[in-house]
C-alpha positions in Angstrom: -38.8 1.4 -23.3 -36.2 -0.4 -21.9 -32.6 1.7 -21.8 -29.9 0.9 -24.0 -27.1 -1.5 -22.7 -23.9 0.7 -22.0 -22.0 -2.5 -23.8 -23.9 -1.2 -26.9 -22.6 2.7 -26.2 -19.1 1.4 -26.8 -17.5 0.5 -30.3 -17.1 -3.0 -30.9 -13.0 -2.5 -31.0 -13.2 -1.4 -27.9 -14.8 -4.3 -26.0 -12.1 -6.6 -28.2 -9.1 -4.7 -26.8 -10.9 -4.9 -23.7 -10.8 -8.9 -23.7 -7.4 -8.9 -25.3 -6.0 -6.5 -22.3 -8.1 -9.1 -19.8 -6.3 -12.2 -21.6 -2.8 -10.9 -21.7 -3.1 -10.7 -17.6 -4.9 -14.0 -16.8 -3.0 -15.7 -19.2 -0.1 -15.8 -17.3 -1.9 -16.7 -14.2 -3.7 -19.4 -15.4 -0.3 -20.9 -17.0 1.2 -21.0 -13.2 -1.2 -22.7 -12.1 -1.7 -25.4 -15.1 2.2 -25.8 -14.1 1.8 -26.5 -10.7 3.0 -30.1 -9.5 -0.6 -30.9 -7.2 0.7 -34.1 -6.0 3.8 -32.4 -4.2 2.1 -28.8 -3.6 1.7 -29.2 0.2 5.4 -30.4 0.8 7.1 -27.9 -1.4 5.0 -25.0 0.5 5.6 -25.8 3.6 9.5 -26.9 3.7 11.4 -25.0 6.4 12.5 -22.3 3.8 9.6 -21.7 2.3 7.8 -21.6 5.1 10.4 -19.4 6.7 10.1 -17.3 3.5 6.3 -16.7 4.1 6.1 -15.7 7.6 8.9 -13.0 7.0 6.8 -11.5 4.3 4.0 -11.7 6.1 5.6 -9.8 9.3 7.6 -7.5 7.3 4.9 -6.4 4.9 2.9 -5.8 8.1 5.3 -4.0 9.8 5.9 -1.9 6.6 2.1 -1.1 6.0 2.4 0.3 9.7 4.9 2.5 9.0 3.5 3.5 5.6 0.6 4.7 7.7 2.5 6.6 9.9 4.1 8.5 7.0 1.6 8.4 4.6 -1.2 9.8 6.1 0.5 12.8 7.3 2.3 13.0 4.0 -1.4 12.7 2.1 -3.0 15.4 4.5 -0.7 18.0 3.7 -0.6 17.8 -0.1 -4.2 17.6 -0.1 -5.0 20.2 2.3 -1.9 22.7 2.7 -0.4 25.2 -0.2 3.1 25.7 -0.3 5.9 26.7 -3.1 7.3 23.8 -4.7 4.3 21.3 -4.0 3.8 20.1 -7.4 7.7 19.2 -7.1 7.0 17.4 -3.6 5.0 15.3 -4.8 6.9 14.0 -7.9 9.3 13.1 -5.6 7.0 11.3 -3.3 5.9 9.2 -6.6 9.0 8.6 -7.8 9.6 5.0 -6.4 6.6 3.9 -8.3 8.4 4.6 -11.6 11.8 4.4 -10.4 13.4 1.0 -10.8 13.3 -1.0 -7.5 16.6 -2.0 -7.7 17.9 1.9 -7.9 15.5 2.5 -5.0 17.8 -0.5 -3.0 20.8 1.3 -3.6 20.0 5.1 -2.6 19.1 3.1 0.7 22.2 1.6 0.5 24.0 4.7 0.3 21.9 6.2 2.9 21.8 3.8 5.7 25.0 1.3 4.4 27.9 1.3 6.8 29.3 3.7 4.5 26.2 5.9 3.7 24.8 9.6 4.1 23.0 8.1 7.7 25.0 5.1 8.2 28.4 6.5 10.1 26.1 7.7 12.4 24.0 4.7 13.0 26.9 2.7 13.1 28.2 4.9 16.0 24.6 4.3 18.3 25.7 0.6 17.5 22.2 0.4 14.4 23.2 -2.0 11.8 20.6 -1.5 9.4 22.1 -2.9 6.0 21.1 -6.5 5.6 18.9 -7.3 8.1 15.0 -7.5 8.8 14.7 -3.6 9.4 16.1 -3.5 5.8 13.4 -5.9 4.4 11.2 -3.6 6.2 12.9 0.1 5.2 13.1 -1.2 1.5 9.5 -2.4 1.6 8.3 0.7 2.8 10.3 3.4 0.1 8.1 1.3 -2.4 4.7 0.6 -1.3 5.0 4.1 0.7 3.3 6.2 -2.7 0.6 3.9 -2.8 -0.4 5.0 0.3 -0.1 8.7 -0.4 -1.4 8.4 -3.7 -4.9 6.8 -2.5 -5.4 8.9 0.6 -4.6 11.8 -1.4 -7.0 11.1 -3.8 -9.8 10.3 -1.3 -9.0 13.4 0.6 -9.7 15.7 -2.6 -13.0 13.9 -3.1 -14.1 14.3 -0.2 -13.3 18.3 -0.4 -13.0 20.7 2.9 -16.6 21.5 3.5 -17.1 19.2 6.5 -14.2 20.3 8.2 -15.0 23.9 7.2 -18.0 23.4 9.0 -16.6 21.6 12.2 -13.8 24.4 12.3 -16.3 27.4 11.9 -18.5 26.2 15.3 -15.3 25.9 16.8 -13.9 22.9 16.7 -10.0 22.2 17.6 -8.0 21.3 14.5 -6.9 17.9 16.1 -10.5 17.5 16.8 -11.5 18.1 13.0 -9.1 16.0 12.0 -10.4 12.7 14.3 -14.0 13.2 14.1 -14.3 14.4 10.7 -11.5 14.4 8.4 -10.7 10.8 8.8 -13.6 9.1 9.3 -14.2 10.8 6.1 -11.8 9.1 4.3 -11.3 5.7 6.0 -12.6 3.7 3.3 -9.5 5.6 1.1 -7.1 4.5 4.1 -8.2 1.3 4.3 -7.7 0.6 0.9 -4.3 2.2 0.4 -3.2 0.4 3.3 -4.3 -2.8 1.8 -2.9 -2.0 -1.6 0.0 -0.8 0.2 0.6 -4.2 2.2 0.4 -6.2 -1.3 3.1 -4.1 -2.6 5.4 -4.5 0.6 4.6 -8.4 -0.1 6.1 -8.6 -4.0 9.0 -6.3 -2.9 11.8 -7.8 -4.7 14.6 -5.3 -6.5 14.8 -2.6 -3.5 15.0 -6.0 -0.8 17.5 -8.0 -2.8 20.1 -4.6 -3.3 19.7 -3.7 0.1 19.4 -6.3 2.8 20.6 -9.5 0.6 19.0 -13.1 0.6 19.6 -14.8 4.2 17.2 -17.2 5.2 15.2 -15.9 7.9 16.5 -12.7 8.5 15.9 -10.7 5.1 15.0 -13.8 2.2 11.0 -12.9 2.0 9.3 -14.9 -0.5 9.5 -13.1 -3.9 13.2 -14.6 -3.0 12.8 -17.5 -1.9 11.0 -18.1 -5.6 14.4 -16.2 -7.6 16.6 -18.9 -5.6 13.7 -21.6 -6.2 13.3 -21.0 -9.9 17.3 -22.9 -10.7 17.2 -25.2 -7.9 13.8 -26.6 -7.5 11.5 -25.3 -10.3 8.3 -27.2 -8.6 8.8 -25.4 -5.6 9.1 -22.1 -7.3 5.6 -22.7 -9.4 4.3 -24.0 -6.4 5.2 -20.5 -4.1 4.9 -18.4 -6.8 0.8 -19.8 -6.9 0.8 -19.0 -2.9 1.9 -15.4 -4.1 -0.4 -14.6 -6.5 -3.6 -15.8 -4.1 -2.1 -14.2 -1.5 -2.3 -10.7 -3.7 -5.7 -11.6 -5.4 -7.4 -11.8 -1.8 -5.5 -8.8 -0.6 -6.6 -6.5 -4.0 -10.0 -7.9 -4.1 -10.2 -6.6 -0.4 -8.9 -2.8 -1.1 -11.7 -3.0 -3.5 -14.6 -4.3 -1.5 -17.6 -1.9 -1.8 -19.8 -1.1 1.5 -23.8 -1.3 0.9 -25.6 1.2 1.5 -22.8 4.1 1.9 -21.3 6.8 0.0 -18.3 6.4 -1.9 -16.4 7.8 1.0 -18.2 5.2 3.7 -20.6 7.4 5.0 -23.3 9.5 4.3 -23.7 13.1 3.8 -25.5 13.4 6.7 -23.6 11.4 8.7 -20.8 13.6 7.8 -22.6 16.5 8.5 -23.5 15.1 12.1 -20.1 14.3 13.0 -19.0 17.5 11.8 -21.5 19.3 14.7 -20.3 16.8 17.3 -16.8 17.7 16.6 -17.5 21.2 17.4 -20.0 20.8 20.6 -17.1 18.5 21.6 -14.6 21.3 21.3 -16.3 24.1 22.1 -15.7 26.1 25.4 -17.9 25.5 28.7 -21.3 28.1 28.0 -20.4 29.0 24.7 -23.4 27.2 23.2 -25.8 29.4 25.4 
């Protein structure tokens, strides 16, 4: 006998809110692009500002992902793997900017690296402007899209649990060694995807940019601006950027959630884990001490 359907485990109400919830997002979506003016689409997306627009979104959000890396993983590897007092309070704090209104998360930065801010005397005296210009685009990007990276990682990291790494640290692997052989190899796919998740948010950065570095056209107007100064001026070429937007973000989602066939959740399979694990340590281990 054939197994039930799981559609027919669920109440019927359920699978209605369920297309109701799907609606209410695509809805908008699909309006956009009923809206969009095809005739004139490839001349309003690629005028000088818009293009301008795009490729600093497209450089900062990289250059943001790259620092939300270097931060984040860190950041992830020690809530996940170290105890310490007030951790539960650390990490509200490191999630905050994901409920805290973007445009408050532009003004702390103003107030912390503005001429007249907590870090911005200083800076001013080594001759850093930081305040309205691309490293602000990038800065404010980063305070914002900076969580998502933690957050995944983190979450990948506890999945994955400590036995591997046990295991490469009791045959005497190096901690540094653990961590490049096992630990993150373990949790790449979770890396990759909050770097990708990460990157999309850096790309709809609007609030945070617009407080803190201002609207100038090639130094800090990315393209969720170029569309706010678009929407009154030329409403076509908003439409038509705001389109480029949202299939810029559906191919870069779609991507953070792109299965692997054939693996683990975590990319890889227990063995393979287990094998890496033992390399790690005959990597690490002293001259003899296997005999």
């Amino acid at each position: 006998m054939a197994p039930p359907s799981s559609t027919l485990l669920l109440p019927r109400w359920v699978l209605a809110a369920a297309v109701a919830g799907a609606l209410f997002l695509l809805l908008p979506l699909v309006a956009v692009t009923v809206e969009v003016n095809w005739a004139g689409f490839i001349p309003l997306v690629t005028s000088e500002s818009s293009l301008a627009a795009l490729s600093l979104s497209l450089r900062t959000a990289a250059a943001s992902t790259v620092l939300c890396i270097l931060l984040g993983v860190p950041l992830a590897l020690v809530l996940a793997r170290v105890g310490f007092p007030g951790k539960r309070l650390v990490r509200a704090l490191v999630l905050l900017p994901l409920v805290l209104p973007p445009v408050v998360g532009g003004i702390a930065l103003l107030y912390t690296f503005g001429r007249q801010g907590l870090l911005g005397g200083t800076l001013e005296a080594m001759g850093i402007q930081v305040a309205f210009s691309t490293a602000a685009v990038v800065l404010a990007q980063t305070f914002v899209a900076l969580p998502f990276m933690v957050l995944t990682l983190e979450g990948a990291l506890r999945t994955a649990g400590t036995r591997y790494e046990a295991v490469a640290a009791t045959l005497g692997a190096h901690p540094w060694t653990v961590l490049r052989r096992v630990t993150v190899p373990l949790v790449l796919p979770g890396l990759a995807s909050g770097a990708v998740l990460s990157f999309a948010r850096c790309l709809g950065e609007f609030g945070a940019t617009l407080a803190f570095a201002g609207s100038l056209q090639g130094v800090t107007r990315t393209l969720p601006l170029e569309i706010y100064l678009q929407r009154e001026a030329d409403a076509d070429a908003a439409v038509a950027l705001s389109l480029v937007l949202v299939v810029v973000a559906v191919v870069v989602v779609g991507l953070s959630y792109r299965s692997v066939p054939g693996r683990t959740a975590s990319g890889r399979t227990a063995s393979g884990r287990s094998a890496s694990a033992r390399s790690a340590a005959g990597r690490s281990a002293p001259a003899g001490a296997a005999g």
